[in-house]
FIBAKE-79113 format. One record per residue (C-alpha): x, y, z; residue number from 1; residue in one letter. Coordinates in steps of 0.5 Angstrom, whole numbers. Example, Ala and Ser with C-alpha at 12.3 -4.5 7.8 and 13.67 -1.06 7.14 Angstrom:
2
SITE|xx|yy|zz|pos|code
SITE|25|-9|16|1|A $
SITE|27|-2|14|2|S $
***
This chain:
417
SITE|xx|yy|zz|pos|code
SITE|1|104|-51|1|X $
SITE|8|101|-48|2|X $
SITE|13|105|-51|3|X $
SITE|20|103|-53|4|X $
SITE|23|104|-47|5|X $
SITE|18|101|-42|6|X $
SITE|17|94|-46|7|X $
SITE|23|91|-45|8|X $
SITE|24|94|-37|9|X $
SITE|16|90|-37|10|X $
SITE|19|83|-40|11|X $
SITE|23|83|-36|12|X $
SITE|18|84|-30|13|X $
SITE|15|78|-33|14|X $
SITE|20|74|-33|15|X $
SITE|23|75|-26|16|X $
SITE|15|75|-23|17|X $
SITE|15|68|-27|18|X $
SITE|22|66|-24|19|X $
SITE|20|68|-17|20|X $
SITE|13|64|-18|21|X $
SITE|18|58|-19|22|X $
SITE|22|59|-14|23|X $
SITE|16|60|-9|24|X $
SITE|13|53|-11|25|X $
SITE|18|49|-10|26|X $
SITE|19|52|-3|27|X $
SITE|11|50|-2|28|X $
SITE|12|44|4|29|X $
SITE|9|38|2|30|X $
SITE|6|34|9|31|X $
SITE|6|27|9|32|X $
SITE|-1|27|11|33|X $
SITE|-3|30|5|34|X $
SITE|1|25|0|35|X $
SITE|-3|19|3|36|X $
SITE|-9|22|2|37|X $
SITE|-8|23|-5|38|X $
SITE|-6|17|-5|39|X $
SITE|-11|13|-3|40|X $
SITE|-16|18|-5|41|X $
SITE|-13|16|-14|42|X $
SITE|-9|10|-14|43|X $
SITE|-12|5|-18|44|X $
SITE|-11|-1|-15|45|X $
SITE|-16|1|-10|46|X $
SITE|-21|2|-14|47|X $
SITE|-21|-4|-18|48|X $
SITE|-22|-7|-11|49|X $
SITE|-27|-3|-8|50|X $
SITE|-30|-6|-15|51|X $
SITE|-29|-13|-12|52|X $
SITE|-32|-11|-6|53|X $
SITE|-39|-9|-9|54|X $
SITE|-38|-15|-13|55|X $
SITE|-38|-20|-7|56|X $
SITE|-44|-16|-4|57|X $
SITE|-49|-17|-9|58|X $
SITE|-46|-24|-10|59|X $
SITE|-49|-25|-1|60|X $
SITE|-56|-24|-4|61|X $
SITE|-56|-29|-10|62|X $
SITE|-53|-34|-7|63|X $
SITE|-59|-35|-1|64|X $
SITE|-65|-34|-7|65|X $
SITE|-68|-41|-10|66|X $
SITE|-66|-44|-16|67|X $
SITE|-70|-41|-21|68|X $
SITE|-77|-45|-23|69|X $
SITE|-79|-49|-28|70|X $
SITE|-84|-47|-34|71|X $
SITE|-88|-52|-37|72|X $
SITE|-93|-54|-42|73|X $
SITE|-96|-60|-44|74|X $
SITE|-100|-63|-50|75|X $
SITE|-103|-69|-49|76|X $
SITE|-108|-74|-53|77|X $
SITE|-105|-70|-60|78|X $
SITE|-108|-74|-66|79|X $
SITE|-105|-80|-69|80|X $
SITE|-100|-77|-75|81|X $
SITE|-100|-70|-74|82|X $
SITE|-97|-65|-71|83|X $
SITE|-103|-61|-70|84|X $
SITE|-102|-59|-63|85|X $
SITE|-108|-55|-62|86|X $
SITE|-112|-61|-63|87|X $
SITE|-110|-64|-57|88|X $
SITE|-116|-67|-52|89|X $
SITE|-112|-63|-46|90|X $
SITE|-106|-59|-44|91|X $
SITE|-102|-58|-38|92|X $
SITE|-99|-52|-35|93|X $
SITE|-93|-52|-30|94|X $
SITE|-90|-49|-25|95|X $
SITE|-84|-53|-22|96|X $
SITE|-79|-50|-16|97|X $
SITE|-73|-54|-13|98|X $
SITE|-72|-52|-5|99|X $
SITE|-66|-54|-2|100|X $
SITE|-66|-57|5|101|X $
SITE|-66|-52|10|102|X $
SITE|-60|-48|12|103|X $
SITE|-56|-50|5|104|X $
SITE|-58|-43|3|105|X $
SITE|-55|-39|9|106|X $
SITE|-50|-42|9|107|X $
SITE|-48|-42|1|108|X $
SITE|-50|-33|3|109|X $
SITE|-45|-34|9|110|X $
SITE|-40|-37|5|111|X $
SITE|-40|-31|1|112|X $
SITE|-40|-26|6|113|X $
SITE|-34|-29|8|114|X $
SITE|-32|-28|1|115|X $
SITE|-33|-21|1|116|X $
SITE|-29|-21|7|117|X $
SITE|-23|-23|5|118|X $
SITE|-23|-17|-1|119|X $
SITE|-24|-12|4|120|X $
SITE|-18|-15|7|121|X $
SITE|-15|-15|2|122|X $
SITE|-17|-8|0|123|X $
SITE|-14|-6|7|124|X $
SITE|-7|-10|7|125|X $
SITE|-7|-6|0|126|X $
SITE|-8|1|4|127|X $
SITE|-2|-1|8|128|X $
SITE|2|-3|2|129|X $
SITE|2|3|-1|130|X $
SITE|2|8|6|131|X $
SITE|9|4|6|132|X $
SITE|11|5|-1|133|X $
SITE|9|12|0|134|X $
SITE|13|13|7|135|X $
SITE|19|11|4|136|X $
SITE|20|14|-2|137|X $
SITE|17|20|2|138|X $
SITE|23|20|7|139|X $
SITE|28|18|2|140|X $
SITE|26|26|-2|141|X $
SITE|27|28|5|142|X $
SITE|34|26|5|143|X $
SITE|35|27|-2|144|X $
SITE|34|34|-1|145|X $
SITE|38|34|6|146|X $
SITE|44|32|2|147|X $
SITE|44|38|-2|148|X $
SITE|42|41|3|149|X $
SITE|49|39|7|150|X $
SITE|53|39|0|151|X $
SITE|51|47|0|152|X $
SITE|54|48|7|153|X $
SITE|60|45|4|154|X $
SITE|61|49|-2|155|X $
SITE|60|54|3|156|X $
SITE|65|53|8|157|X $
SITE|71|51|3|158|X $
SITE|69|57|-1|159|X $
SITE|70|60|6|160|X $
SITE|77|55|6|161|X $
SITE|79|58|-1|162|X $
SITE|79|65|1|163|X $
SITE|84|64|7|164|X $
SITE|89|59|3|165|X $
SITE|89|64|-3|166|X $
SITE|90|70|3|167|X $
SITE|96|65|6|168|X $
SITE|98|63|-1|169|X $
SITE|99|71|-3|170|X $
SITE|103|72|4|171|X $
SITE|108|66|2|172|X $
SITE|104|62|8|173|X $
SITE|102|56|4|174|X $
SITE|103|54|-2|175|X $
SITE|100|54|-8|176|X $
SITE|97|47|-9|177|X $
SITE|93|48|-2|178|X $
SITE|89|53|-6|179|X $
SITE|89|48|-12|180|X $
SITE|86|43|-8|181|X $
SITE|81|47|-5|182|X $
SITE|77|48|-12|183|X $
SITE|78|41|-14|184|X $
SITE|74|39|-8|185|X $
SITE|70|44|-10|186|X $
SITE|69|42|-16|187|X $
SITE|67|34|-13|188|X $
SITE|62|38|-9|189|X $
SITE|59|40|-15|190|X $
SITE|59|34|-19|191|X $
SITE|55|31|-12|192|X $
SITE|49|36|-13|193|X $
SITE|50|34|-20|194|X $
SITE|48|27|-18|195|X $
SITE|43|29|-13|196|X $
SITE|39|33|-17|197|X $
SITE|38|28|-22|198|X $
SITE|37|22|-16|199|X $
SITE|32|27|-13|200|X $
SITE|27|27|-20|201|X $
SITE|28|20|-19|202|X $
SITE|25|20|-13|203|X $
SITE|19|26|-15|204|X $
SITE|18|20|-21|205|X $
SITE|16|15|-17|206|X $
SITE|13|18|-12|207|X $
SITE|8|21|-17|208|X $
SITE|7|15|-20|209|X $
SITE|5|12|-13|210|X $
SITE|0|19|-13|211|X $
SITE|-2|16|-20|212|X $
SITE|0|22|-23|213|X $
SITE|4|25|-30|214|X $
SITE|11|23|-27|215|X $
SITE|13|30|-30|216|X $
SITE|8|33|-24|217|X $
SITE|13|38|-19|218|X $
SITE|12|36|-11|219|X $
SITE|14|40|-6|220|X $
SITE|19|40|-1|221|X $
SITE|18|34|5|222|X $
SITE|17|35|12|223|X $
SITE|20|32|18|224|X $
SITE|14|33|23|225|X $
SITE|15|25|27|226|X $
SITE|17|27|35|227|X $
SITE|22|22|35|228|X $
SITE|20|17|41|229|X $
SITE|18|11|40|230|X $
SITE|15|8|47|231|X $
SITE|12|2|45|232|X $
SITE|12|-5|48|233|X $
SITE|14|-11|44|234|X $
SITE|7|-15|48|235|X $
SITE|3|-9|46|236|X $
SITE|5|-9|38|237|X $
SITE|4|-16|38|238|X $
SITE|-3|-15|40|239|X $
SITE|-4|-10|35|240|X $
SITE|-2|-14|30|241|X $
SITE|-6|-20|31|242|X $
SITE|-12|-15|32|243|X $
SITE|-10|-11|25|244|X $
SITE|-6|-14|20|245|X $
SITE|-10|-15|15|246|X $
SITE|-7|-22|12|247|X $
SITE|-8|-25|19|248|X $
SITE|-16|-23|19|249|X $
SITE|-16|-26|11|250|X $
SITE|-14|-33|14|251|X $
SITE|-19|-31|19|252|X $
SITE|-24|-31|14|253|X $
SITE|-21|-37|9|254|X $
SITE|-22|-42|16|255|X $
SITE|-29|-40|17|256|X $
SITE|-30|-40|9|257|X $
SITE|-27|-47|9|258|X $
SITE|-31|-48|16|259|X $
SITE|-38|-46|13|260|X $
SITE|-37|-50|6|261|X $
SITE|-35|-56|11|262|X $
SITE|-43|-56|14|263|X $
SITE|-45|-54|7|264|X $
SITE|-41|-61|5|265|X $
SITE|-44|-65|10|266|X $
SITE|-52|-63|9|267|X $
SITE|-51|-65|2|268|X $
SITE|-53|-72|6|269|X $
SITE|-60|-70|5|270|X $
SITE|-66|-69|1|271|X $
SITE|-67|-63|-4|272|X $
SITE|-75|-63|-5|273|X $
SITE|-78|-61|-12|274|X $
SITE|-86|-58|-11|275|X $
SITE|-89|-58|-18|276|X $
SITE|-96|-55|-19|277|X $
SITE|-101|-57|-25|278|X $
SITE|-107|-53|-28|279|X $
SITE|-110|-58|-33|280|X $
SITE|-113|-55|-40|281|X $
SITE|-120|-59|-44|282|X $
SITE|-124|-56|-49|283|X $
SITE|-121|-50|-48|284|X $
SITE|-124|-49|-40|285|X $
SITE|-119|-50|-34|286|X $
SITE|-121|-56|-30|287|X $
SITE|-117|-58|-24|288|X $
SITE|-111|-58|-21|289|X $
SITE|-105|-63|-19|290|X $
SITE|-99|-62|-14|291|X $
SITE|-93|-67|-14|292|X $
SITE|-89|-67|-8|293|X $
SITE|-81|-70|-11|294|X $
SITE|-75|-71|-6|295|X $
SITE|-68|-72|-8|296|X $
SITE|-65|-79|-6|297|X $
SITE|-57|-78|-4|298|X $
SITE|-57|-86|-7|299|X $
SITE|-50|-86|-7|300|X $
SITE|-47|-81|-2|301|X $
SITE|-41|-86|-1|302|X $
SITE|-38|-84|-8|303|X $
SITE|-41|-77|-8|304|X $
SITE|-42|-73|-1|305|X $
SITE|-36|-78|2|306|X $
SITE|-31|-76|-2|307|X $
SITE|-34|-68|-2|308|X $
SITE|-34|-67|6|309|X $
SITE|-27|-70|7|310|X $
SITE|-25|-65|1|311|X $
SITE|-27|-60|5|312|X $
SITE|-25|-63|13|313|X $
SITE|-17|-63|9|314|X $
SITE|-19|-56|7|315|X $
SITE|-21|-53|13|316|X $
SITE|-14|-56|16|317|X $
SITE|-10|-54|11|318|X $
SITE|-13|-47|12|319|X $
SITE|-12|-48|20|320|X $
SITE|-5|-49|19|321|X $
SITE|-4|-42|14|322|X $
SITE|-6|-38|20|323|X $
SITE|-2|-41|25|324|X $
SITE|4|-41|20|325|X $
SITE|2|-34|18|326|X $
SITE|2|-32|25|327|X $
SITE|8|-34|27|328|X $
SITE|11|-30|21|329|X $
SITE|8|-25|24|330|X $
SITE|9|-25|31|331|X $
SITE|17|-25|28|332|X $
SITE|16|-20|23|333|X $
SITE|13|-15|29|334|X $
SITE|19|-17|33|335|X $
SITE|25|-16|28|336|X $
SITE|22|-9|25|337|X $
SITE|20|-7|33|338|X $
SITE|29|-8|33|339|X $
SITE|30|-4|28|340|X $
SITE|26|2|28|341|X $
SITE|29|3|35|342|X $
SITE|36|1|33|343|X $
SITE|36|7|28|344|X $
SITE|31|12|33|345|X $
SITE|38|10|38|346|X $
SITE|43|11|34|347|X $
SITE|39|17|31|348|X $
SITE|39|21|37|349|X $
SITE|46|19|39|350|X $
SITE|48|23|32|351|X $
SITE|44|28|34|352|X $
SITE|46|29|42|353|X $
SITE|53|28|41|354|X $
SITE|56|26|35|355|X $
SITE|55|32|30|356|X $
SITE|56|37|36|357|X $
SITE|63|34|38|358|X $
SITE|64|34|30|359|X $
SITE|62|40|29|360|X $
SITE|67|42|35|361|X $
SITE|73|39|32|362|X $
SITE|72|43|27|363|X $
SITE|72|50|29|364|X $
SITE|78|48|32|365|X $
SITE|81|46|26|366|X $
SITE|79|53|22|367|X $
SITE|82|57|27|368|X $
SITE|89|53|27|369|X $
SITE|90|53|20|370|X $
SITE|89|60|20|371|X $
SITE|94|60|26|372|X $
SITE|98|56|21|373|X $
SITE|98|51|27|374|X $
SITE|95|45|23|375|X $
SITE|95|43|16|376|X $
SITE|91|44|10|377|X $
SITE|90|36|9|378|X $
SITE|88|36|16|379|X $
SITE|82|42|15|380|X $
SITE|80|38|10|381|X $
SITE|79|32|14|382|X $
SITE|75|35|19|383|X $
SITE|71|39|14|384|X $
SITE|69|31|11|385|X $
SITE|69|28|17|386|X $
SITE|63|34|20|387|X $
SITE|60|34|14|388|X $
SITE|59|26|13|389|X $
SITE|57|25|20|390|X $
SITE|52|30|19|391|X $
SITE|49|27|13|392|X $
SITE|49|20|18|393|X $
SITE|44|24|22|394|X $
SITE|40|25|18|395|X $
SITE|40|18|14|396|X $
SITE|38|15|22|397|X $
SITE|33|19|21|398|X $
SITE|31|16|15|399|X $
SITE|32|10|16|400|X $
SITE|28|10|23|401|X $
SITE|22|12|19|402|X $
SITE|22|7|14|403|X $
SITE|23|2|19|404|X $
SITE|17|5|23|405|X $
SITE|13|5|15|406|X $
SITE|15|-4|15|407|X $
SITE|13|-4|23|408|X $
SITE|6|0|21|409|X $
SITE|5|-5|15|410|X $
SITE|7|-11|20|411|X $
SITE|2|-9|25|412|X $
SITE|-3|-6|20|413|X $
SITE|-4|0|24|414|X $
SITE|-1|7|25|415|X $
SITE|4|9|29|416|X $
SITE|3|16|33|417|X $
***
């Protein structure tokens, strides 16, 4: 039995037990590759997709099976007057089956093969759509995450500012507006992780809602895990493109698709053949049995299959044309995000080598003279901004080299290491 004295100390054990399971949940790291594959693993678009995909392939089967036959049953010589079926001299039973001319089936089945092909570069390129989505947003948690993270450094270092002008203030060194000013950019840095914290549930929100998961779901904290080198050809990246992009490979299969209703088009000038087999009935006993052999005759083909191959030959140009066009975007856009990716990797590393270490070293610099009394308060203030906002700088290059790396990767339809 817990007494008086010890419930209290136990509640709030639990309290704080439940507070550090909190805190430790929110530290757990959350890799890029394990957000993919939930990702691709629940999204519902992909699946209807995939639904698509079945559907296409039973249609493969169907397509290449025959016509279904024909049942029949005829009454011959009935008596004059009546109705009386059974009183008919003979019946007839009949079994009819249309047969396409040959080839007309494999290639109505390789049309749809073309078709399921199509859906499964459409499921592709949607694999590669959301992959970007998610990278995106990835990465913009990420720097969220580094603007507070900045913005803590800041509170921490004019906290440390505050000290020495309320120490200057009360040895009649500075005045008292250094040490007011001090807590008013405070107070401004406070008003940032307000707004960061907000964006930063906005952020969690969409991704969850690309993880097609409650929006309210808490994510773990992003990694940054790239190597930072990008030594790709542009000649390389353009092949990669051609051979992986799904859009490209969708206008593909469209030409061959057009390309195959074109010969299906142009067999339309022959014949389909009718067998039809007879088993006649007397007296109720089986006699002999008939065969009839019909053909189809394309009597008037300069109406009907004329018009329907030059449909088809338009067609097929038409679908030519998309994909030249299409690649030609293509090649484009591989070139533009190929500029940008490393554009942003360069200027990335700029800050990293050389702009924030001689920031940073300006600004020691400036804590020790102003506490030398040989710079001005206003002027800490500057240096204290400007490190700080060429640190945030370095970290939105990065940013922004990942998701120009996440188009390029969509461009080509292919993962880069």
């Amino acid at each position: 039995m817990i007494t008086k004295n010890i419930f209290p100390v136990f509640i709030i054990g639990l309290i704080l037990f439940g507070a550090s399971s909190l805190i430790a949940a929110e530290k757990i790291d959350m890799t890029l590759e394990q957000v993919i594959e939930l990702a691709l693993k629940e999204n519902p678009e992909l699946k209807a997709l995939e639904a698509k995909i079945e559907a296409g392939q039973s249609r493969i089967k169907s397509s290449a099976t025959l016509p279904d036959p024909w049942l029949g049953l005829e009454y011959e010589n009935i008596p004059k007057g009546s109705l009386r079926f059974g009183q008919a001299e003979m019946k007839m039973y009949t079994f009819s089956q249309m047969i396409p001319w040959p080839g007309k089936l494999s290639l109505k089945s390789k049309i749809s093969q073309a078709g399921v092909g199509i859906s499964e570069q459409e499921y592709t390129a949607k694999q590669r759509k959301l992959i970007a989505q998610i990278k995106r947003s990835y990465f913009e948690l990420y720097f969220n995450y580094k603007a507070i993270e900045v913005n803590d450094e800041n509170s921490r270092l004019l906290g440390q500012t505050v000290k020495v002008a309320e120490r200057k203030y009360s040895l009649g060194q500075a005045s008292l507006a250094e040490a007011l000013k001090a807590q008013i950019e405070l107070s401004k840095i406070n008003n940032n992780l307000i707004t960061l914290e907000n964006k930063k549930q906005i952020i969690e929100a969409k991704l969850n809602l690309l993880l097609n998961r409650d929006p309210d779901t808490v994510l773990g904290r992003p990694q940054y895990t790239d190597s930072n080198k990008f030594n790709y050809q542009l000649d390389s990246l353009y092949e990669l493109a051609k051979n992986n992009r799904p859009e490209l490979k969708t206008a593909g299969y469209q030409v061959k698709q057009s390309e195959l209703k074109l010969s299906l088009s142009k067999r339309e000038y022959l014949p389909d053949f009718m067998i039809t087999f007879k088993q006649r009935e007397m007296m109720d006993e089986l006699k002999g049995w008939d065969g009839m052999f019909n053909i189809t005759v394309p009597l008037w083909f300069w109406r009907n299959q004329k018009y329907m191959v030059k449909e088809m030959q338009a067609e097929k140009e038409m679908q030519q044309a998309d994909y030249q066009a299409m690649e030609n975007m293509l090649f484009f856009e591989v070139k533009k995000m190929y500029l940008e990716t490393d554009t942003a990797l360069r200027q990335a590393n700029l800050y990293k080598n050389s702009i924030v270490p001689q920031a940073e070293q300006v600004l020691k610099v400036s804590q020790t003279a102003y506490e030398n009394g040989k710079m001005s308060f206003l002027d800490l203030l500057d240096s204290q901004r400007m490190y700080l906002d060429l640190k945030l700088d370095h970290y939105m290059r990065l940013v922004d080299y990942q998701m120009a790396k996440a188009e390029l990767e969509e461009a080509i339809g292919a993962d880069l290491p």
